[in-house]
C-alpha positions in Angstrom: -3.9 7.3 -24.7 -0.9 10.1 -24.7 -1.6 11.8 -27.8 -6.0 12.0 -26.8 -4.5 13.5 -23.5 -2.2 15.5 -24.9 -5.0 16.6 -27.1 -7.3 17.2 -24.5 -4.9 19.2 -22.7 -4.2 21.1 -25.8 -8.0 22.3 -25.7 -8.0 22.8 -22.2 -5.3 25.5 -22.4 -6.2 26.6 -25.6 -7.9 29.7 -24.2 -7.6 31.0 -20.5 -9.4 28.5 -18.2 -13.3 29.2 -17.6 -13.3 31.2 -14.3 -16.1 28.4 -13.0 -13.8 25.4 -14.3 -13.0 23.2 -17.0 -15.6 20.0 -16.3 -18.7 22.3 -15.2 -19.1 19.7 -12.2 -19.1 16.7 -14.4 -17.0 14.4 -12.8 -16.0 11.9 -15.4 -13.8 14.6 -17.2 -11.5 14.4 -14.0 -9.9 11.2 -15.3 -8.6 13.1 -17.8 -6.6 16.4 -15.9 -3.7 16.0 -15.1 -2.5 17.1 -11.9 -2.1 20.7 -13.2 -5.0 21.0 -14.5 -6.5 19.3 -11.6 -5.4 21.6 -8.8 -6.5 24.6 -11.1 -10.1 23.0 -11.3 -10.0 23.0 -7.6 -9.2 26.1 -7.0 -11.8 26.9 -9.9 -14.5 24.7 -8.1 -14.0 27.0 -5.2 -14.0 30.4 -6.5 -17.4 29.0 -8.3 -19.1 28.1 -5.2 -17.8 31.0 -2.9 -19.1 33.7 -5.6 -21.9 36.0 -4.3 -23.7 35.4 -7.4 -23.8 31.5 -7.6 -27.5 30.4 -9.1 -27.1 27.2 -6.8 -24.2 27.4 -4.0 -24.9 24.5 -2.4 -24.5 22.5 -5.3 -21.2 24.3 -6.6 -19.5 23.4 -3.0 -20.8 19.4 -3.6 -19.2 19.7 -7.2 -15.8 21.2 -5.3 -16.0 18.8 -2.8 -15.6 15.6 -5.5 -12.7 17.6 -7.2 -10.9 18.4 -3.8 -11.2 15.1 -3.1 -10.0 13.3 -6.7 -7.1 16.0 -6.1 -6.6 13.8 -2.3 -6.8 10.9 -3.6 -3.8 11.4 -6.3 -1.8 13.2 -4.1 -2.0 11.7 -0.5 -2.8 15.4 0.3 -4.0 15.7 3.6 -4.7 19.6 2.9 -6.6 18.8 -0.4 -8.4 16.6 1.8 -9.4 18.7 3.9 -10.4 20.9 1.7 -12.4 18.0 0.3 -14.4 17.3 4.0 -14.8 21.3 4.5 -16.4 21.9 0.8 -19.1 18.7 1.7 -19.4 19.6 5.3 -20.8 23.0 3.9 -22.6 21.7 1.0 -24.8 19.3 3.8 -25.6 22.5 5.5 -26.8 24.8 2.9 -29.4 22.0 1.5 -30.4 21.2 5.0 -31.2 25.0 5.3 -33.0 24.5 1.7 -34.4 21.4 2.4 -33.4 19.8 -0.6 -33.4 16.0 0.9 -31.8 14.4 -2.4 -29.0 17.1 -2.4 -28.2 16.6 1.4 -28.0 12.9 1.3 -25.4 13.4 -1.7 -23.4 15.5 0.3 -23.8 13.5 3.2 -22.2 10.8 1.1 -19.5 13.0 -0.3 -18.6 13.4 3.7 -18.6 9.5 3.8 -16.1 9.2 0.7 -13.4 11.4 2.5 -13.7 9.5 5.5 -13.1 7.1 4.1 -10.4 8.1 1.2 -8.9 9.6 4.7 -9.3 6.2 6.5 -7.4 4.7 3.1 -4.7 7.3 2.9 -3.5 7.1 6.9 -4.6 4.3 8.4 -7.0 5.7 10.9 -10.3 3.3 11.0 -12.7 5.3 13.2 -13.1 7.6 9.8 -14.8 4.3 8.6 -16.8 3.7 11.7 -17.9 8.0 10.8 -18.5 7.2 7.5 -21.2 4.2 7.7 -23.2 6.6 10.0 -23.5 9.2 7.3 -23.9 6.5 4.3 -26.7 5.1 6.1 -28.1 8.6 6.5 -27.6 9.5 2.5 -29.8 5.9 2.2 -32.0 6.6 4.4 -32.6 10.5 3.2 -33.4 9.3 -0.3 -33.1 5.7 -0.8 -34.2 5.6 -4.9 -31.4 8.4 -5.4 -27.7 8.0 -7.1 -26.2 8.8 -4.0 -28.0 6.7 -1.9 -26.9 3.8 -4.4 -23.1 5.3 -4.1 -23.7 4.7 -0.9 -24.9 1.0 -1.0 -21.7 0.4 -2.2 -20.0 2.0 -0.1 -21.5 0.0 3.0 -20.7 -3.1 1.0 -16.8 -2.5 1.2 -16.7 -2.2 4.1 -19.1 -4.7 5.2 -16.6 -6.7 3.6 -13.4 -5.8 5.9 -13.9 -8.1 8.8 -14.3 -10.9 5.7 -10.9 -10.1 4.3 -9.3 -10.4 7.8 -10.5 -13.6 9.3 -13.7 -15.0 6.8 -13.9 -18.2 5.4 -14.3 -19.3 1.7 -18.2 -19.1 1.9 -17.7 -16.1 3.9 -15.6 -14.5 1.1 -18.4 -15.6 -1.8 -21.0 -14.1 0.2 -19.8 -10.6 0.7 -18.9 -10.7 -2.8 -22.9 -11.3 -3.5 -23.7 -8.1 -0.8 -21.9 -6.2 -3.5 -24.4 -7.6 -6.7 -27.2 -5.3 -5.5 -25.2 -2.0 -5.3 -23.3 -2.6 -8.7 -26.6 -3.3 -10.6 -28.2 -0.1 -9.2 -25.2 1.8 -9.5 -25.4 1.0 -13.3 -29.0 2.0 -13.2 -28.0 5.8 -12.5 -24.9 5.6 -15.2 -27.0 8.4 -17.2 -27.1 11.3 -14.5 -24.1 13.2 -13.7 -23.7 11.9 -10.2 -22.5 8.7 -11.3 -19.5 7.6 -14.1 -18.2 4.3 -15.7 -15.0 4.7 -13.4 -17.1 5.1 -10.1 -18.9 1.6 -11.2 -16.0 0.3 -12.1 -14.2 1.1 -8.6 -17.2 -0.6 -7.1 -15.9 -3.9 -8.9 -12.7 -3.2 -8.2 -13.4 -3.3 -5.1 -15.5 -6.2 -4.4 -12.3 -8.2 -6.7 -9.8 -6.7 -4.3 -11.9 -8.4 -1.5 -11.9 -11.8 -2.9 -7.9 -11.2 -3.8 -7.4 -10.7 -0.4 -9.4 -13.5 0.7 -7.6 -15.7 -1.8 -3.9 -15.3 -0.5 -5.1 -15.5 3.3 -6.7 -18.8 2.4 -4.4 -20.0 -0.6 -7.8 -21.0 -2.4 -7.5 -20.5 -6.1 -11.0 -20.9 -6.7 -11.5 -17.5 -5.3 -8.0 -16.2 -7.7 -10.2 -17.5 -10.2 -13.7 -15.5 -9.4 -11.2 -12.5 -9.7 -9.4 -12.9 -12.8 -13.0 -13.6 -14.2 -14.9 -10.3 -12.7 -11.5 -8.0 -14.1 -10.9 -9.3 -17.4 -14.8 -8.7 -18.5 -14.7 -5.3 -16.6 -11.8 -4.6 -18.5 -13.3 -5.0 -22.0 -15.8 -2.5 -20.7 -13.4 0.5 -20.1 -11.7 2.3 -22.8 -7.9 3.5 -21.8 -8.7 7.0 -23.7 -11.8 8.1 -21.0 -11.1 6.2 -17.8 -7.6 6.0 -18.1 -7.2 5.9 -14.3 -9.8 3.3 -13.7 -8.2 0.9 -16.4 -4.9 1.3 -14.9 -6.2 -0.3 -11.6 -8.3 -3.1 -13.3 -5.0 -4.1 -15.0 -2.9 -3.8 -11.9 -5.9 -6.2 -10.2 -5.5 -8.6 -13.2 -2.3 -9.0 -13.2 -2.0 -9.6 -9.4 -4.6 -11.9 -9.1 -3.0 -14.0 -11.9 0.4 -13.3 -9.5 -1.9 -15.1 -6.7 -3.2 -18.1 -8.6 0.7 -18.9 -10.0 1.9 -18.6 -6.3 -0.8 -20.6 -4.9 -1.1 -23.6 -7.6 3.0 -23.5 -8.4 2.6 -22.7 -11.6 5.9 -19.8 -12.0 4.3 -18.9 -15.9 1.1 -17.8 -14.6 3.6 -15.0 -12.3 5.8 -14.4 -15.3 2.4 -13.5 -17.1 1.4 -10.8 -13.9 4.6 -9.7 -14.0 4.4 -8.9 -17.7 0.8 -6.9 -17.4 2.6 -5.2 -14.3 5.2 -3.7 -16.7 2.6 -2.9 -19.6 -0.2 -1.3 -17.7 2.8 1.0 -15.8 3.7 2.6 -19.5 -0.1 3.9 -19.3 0.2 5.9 -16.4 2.6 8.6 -15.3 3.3 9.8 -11.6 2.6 13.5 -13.3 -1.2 12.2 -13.9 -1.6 10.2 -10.7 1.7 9.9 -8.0 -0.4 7.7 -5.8 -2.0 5.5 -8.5 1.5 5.1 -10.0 2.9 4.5 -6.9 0.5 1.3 -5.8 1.5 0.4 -9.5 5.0 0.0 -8.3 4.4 -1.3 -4.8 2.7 -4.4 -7.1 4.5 -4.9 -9.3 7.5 -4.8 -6.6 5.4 -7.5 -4.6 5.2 -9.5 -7.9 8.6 -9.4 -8.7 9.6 -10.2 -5.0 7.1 -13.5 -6.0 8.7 -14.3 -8.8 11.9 -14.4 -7.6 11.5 -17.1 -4.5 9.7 -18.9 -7.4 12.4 -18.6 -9.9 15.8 -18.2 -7.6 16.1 -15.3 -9.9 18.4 -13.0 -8.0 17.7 -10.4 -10.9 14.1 -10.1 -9.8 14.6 -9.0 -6.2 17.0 -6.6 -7.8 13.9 -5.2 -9.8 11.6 -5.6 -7.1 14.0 -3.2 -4.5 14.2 -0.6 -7.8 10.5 -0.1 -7.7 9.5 0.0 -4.2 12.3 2.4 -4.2 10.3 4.4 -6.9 7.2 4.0 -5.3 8.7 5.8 -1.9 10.3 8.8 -4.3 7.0 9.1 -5.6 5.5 9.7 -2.2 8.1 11.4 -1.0 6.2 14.8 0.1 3.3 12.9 2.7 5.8 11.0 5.0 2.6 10.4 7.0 0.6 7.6 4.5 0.4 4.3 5.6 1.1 3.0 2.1 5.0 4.6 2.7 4.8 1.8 6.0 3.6 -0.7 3.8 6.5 0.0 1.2 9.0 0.2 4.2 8.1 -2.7 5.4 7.9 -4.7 2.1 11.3 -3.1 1.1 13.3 -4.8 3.9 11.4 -8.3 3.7 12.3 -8.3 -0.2 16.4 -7.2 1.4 15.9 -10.0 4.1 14.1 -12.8 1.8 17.1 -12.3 -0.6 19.9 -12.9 1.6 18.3 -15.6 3.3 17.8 -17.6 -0.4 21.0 -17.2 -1.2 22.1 -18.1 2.0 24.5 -15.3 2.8 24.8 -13.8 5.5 27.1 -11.5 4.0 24.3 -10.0 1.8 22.3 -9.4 5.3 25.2 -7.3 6.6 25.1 -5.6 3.6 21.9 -4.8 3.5 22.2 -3.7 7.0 25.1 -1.2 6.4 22.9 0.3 3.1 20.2 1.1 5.4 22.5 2.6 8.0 24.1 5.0 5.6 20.9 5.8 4.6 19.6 6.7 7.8 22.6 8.3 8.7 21.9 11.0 6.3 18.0 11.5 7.4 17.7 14.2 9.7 15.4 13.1 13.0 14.4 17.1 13.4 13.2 17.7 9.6 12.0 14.7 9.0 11.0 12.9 12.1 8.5 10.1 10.7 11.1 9.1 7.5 13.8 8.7 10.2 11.4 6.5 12.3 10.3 4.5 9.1 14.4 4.0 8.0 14.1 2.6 11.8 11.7 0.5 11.5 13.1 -0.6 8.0 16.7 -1.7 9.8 15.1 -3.6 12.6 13.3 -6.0 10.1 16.9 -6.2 8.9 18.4 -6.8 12.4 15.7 -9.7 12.8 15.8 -11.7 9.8 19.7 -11.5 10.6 18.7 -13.3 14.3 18.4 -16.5 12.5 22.0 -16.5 11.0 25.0 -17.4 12.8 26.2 -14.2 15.1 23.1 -13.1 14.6 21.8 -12.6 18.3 24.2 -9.9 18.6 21.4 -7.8 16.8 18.9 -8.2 19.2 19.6 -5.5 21.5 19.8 -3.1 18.4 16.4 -4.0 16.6 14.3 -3.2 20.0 16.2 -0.1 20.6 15.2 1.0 16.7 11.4 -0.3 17.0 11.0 1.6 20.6 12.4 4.6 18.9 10.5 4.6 15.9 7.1 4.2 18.2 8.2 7.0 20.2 8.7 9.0 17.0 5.2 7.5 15.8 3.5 8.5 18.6 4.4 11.9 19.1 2.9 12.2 15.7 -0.4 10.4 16.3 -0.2 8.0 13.6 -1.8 5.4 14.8 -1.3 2.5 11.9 2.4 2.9 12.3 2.6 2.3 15.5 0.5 -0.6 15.8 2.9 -2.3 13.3 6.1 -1.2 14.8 4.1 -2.5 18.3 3.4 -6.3 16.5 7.1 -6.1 15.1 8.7 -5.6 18.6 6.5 -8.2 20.4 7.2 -10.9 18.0 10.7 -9.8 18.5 10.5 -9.7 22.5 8.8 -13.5 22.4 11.6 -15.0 20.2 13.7 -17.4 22.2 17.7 -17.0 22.1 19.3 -18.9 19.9 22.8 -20.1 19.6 24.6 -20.4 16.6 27.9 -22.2 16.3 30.3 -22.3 13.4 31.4 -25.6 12.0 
């Protein structure tokens, strides 16, 4: 896979870059740019569409649209996203004044997939409740088009939400069923440039991630097993050299299913074997190709690790596990505002809490506890507000797992101050998933009884 991108980056550059772009609005060549390359095909994208002698504007802003927002989706890039919204909100009006239906249902579905790439990125779920309105309106508009079949999908994911948070097993294997009509017509539209092997294969990825999520709410195998099944044929399908990117996440899938399936049935080799893809698929993608995609890399195979180790007793694999969500947070470093940094955060200081509490030390708490507060003591509140409030949020977790632990009660007072400080912080910025968890966190702190620890 390195030396074809290499070589395809050697061709790219051979010459200066074509002044409309490198891909000529075919978006299965974006897999391979890296993010370089990608930002100057933007910025391309744009010049092309903006130029007074464009033979078909309308569709040049559509085809900057999908590369502003494969730029978003790599980077966490709220201004490349943006851009993204702004290149489809355009593209809608110049074929409404055309009245080119098929055109403006595409772009009304390009609005809809950074609505919802927004919704992923931060947290905010009204851009999902915006986006089914204009899917439904791309469907509507023209209902045998590719985008209208984009759009099926689309509507499937996230009929599938409420599922993941509180559907049953049948539940779970019917949603995955609402997706069987989208995918097959989907792949019926795999021949016109509106449609590539990675955006079917995101639609499976998808619909796997649902019945992943499904599985470790319920602890039912069975559904592990639907999983592992769907990925490892979807697998065979893609070849690492043209959909690099989409590979990488039907390997990370894969491998974290099979984490599920050990952790719900016992069996610690089936984690080991997770663990093991983890580390192989992570060699075939670099943060300079995707940061985002290689940072959800390490956030699972951190998670995995974290398993692995309350499976095993294996002290060395919460060591692991802190090394990579601690690479997955330098690799999103510059967007302090994406919910998967919470998420990280969060994880981080249950892996630093889980630890000391299976080797029941309550030394290694204290420790923990003093790491994060020389950590925070170097984060400055004024240039970096929402880090500082997520370092907060990090040390309270702390302070509570150390509640349970003899002398641990004198922590109380300290973890509500830090969770009413980080919401302050939270809200001032207006993100929204944050606070709700720093919220949860502090009333399941506030309904805790005392407890009294004595010493033997």
């Amino acid at each position: 896979m390195f030396e074809f991108g290499r070589e395809i980056k050697r061709l790219f550059a051979a010459d200066a870059p074509p002044r409309d772009g490198l891909t000529g609005g075919d978006p299965s060549f974006l897999e391979l740019l890296d993010m370089d390359l990608l930002r100057s095909e933007a910025r391309a994208a744009d010049i092309a569409a903006g130029r007074i002698s464009a033979k078909d504007p309308s569709q040049r802003r559509l085809e900057a649209a999908r590369v502003w927002r494969e730029l978003a989706r790599r980077t966490g890039d709220p201004i490349a996203l943006r851009n993204a919204a702004l290149a489809a909100e355009r593209a809608v009006q110049g074929f409404k004044a055309e009245s080119r239906i098929k055109g403006w249902a595409a772009a009304r579905c390009e609005q809809a997939l950074s609505a919802i790439l927004a919704a992923d990125l931060f947290g905010d779920d009204g851009l999902n409740a915006a986006a089914e309105v204009a899917l439904c309106d791309a469907v509507s508009a023209a209902p045998t088009s590719a985008s209208a079949a984009i759009a099926a999908g689309q509507l499937a994911r996230l009929g599938a939400r409420s599922v993941l948070a509180s559907g049953d097993y049948d539940d779970a294997r019917s949603a995955a069923a609402a997706f069987d009509g989208a995918i097959a017509n989907v792949a019926s539209h795999l021949r016109s440039k509106a449609v590539t092997k990675s955006m079917l294969a995101d639609l499976r990825c998808d619909r796997a991630e649902m019945l992943i999520g499904c599985a470790g709410r319920l602890r039912d195998a069975r559904l592990h097993e639907l999983a592992i099944v769907e990925l490892d044929g979807l697998a065979k399908r893609l070849d690492i050299a043209y959909e690099p990117l989409a590979l990488g996440r039907v390997n990370v899938l894969r491998a974290v299913a099979r984490v599920g399936l050990g952790e719900t049935l016992g069996r610690i080799e089936d984690i080991a074997e997770g663990v093991e893809m983890l580390v192989e698929t992570l060699d075939e993608v670099t943060p300079d190709h995707s940061p985002m995609d290689w940072a959800r890399m390490q956030h699972a195979l951190a998670t995995s690790l974290q398993t692995l180790g309350e499976g095993s007793e294996n002290d060395r694999a919460f060591e692991h596990a802190l090394t990579c969500y601690d690479h997955a947070l330098w690799a999103t470093r510059d967007q302090p505002a994406l919910a998967i940094r919470a998420a990280l955060s969060q994880n981080q200081a249950t892996c630093l809490a889980r630890r000391a509490e299976l080797a029941a030390d309550p030394g290694m708490l204290d420790e923990a506890i003093d790491f994060l507060r020389r950590g925070l003591a170097k984060l400055h509140p004024g240039r970096d507000p929402v880090g500082w409030a997520i370092a907060q949020v990090n040390l309270a977790q702390l302070y509570i797992a150390r509640l349970d632990t003899p002398g641990g009660q004198d922590h109380r007072a300290a973890a509500a101050l830090a969770l009413s400080s980080a919401i302050e912080v939270f809200g001032e910025h207006g993100l929204r998933s944050l606070i709700d968890q720093a919220n949860q966190t502090l009333d399941a702190l506030e309904a805790r009884p005392v407890r009294s620890h004595h010493r033997s």
